[in-house]
Structure formats: C-alpha cells, structure tokens
C-alpha positions in Angstrom: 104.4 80.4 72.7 101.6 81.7 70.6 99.1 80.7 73.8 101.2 82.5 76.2 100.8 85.6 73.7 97.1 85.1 73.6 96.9 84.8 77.7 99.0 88.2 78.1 96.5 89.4 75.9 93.7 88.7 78.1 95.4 89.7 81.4 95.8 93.7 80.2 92.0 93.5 78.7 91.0 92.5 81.8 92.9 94.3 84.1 91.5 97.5 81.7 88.0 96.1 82.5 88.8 95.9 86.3 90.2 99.4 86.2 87.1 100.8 84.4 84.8 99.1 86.3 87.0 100.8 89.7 86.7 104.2 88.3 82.6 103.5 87.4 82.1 102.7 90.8 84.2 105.9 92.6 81.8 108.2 90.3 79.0 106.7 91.1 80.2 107.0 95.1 80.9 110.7 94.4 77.5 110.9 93.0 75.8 109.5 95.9 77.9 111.8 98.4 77.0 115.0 96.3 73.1 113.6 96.2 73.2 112.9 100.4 74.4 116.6 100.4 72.1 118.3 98.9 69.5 116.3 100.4 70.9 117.2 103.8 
C-alpha cells in the first residue's frame, strides 16, 4: 500500500514536469514566431 502511495506520488510530479516542460516549449515557439517577424 505504502508503494502504491509512493508511485502516485511520482506520476503527478511527473505529469507537472511534462506540463512545464509543454508550456517551456510553446514560449519558446512564440518566441521564435515574434523573432521571424520582426526579421521579416
């Protein structure tokens, strides 16, 4: 049971990882976009 706890625990730390990793990479793709339009 305690194990079980311990996994759970692991799943939402990593599913927060994966979420701030997502939301790293869409502002890093907005940068881009706003750097290719001022460059065009």
């Amino acid at each position: 049971m305690k194990t079980h706890k311990r996994r759970a625990k692991q799943l939402v730390k990593a599913k927060a990882k994966l979420e701030n990793a997502e939301r790293r990479a869409r502002e890093a793709a907005e940068a881009v976009a706003t750097l290719e339009e001022g460059a065009a």
